[in-house]
Backbone as numpy.savetxt, mean C-alpha at the origin, in Angstrom:
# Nx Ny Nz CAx CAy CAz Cx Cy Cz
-18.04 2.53 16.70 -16.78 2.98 17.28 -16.76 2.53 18.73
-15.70 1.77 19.33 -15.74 1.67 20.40 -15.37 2.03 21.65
-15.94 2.48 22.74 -15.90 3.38 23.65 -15.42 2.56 25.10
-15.39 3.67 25.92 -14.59 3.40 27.38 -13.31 3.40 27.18
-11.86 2.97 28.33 -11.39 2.94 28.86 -10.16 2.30 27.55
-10.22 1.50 27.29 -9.41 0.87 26.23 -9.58 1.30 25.00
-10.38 2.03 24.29 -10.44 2.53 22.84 -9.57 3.47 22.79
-9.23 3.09 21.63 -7.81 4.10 20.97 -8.03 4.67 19.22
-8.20 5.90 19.42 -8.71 6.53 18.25 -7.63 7.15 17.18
-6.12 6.86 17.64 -4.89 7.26 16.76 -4.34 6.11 16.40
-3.10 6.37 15.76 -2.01 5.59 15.43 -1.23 5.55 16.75
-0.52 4.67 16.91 0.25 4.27 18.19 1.16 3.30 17.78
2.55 3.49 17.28 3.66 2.71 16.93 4.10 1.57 17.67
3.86 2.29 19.00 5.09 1.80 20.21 4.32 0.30 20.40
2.84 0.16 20.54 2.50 -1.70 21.00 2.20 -1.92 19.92
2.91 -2.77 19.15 2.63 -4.07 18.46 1.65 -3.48 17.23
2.12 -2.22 16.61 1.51 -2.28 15.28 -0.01 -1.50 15.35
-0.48 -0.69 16.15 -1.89 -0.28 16.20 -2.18 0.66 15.22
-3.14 0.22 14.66 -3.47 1.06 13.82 -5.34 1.65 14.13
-5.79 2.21 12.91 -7.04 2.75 13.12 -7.77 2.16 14.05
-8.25 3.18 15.23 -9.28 1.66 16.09 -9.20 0.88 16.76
-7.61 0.84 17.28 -7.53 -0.08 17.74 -6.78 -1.72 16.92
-6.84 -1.23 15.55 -6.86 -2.79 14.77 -5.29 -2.90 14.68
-4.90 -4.07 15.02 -3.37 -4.11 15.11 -3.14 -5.12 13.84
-1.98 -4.82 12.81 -1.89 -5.47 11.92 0.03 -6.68 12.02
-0.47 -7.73 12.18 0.54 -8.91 12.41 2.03 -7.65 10.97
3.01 -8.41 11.98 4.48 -7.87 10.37 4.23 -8.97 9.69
3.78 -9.95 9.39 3.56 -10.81 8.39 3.09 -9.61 7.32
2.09 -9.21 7.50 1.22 -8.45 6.91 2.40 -6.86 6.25
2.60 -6.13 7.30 3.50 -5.06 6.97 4.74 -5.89 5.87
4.94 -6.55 6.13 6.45 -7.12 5.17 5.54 -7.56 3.99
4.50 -8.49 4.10 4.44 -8.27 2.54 3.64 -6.83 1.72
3.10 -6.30 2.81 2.62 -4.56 1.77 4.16 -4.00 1.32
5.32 -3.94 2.54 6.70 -3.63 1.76 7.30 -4.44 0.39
7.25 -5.79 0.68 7.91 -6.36 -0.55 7.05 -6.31 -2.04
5.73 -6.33 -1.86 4.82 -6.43 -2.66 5.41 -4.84 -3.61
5.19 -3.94 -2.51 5.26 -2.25 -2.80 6.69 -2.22 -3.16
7.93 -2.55 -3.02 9.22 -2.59 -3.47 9.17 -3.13 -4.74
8.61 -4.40 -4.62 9.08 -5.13 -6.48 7.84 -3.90 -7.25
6.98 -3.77 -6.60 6.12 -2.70 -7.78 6.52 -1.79 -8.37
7.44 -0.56 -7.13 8.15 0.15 -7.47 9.15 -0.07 -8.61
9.70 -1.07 -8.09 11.02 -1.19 -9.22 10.39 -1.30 -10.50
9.77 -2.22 -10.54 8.97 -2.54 -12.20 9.08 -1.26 -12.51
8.04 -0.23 -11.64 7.61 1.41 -12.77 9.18 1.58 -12.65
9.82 1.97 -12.04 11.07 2.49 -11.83 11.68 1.71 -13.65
11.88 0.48 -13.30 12.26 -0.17 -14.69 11.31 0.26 -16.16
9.94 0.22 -16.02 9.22 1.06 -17.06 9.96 1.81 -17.94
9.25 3.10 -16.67 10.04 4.62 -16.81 11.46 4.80 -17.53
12.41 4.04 -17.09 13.62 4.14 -17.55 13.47 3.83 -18.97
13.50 2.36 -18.83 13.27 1.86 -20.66 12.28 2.99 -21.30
11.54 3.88 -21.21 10.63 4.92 -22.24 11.38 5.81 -22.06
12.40 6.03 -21.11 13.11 7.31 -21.50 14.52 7.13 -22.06
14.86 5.94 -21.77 16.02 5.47 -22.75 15.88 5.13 -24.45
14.59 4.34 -24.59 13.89 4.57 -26.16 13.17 5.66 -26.98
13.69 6.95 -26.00 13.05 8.25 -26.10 11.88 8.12 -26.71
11.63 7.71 -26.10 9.72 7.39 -25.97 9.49 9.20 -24.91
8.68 9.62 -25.50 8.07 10.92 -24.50 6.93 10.46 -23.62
7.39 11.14 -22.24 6.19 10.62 -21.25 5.32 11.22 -21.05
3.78 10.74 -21.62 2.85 11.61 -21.62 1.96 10.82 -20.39
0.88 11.45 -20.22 -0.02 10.70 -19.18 -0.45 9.42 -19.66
-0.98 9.34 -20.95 -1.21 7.96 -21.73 -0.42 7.10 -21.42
1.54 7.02 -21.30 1.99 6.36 -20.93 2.37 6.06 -20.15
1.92 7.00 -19.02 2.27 6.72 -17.17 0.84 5.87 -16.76
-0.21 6.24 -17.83 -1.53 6.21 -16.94 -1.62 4.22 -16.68
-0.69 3.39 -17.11 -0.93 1.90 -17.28 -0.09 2.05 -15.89
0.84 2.53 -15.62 1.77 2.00 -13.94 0.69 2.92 -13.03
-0.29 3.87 -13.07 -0.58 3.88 -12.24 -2.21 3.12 -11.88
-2.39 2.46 -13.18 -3.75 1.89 -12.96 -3.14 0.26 -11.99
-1.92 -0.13 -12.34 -1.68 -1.27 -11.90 -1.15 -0.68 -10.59
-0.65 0.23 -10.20 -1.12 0.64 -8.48 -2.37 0.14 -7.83
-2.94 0.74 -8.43 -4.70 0.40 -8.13 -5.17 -1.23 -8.02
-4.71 -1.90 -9.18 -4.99 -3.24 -9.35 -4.19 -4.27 -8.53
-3.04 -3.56 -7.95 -2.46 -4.20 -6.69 -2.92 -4.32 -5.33
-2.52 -3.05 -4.75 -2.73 -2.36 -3.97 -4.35 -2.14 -3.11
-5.43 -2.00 -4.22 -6.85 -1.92 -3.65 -7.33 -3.28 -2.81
-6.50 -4.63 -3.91 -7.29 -5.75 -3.05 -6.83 -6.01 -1.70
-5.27 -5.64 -1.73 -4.48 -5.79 -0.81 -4.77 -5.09 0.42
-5.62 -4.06 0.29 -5.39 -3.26 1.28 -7.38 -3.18 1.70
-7.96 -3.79 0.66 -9.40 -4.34 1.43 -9.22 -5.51 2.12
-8.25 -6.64 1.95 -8.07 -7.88 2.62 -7.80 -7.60 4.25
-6.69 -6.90 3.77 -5.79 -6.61 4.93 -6.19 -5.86 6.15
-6.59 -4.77 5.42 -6.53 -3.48 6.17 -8.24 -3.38 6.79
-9.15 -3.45 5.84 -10.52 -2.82 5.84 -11.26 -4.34 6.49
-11.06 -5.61 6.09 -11.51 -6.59 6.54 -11.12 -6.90 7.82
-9.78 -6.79 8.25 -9.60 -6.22 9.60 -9.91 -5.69 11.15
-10.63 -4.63 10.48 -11.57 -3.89 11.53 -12.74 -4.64 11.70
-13.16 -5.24 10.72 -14.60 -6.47 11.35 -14.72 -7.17 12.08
């Protein structure tokens, strides 16, 4: 963790994106976690609908595939991005 005069241990909006630590993340980066996270959404959003329009009943069995592909998105994306980052 780094110490003195310049370390910053919060979130801080106002310069240029700071995040944990100090680590500032480019909007290249923020715009594609949004667009990435928008078309994802919609897909489940689109899912969901079609199983409740084919009165299909929603059990966890059939939610549990949109939220494993959360995971299968989202984890690499956010070790690239986010966690490789701070190194």
């Amino acid at each position: 963790m780094p110490t003195g005069k310049d370390s910053t241990h919060k979130s801080d909006f106002s310069a240029g994106y700071t995040f944990y630590f100090g680590m500032k993340m480019k909007l290249s980066v923020i715009l594609r976690f949004v667009i990435i996270g928008a078309l994802w959404l919609g897909a489940c959003i689109y899912m969901v609908n079609r199983m409740i329009a084919s009165g299909i009943e929603l059990t966890l069995m059939n939610l549990f595939p949109i939220a494993a592909s959360g995971v299968i998105i989202f984890v690499p994306l956010y070790k690239k991005y986010v966690r490789n980052g701070r190194q």
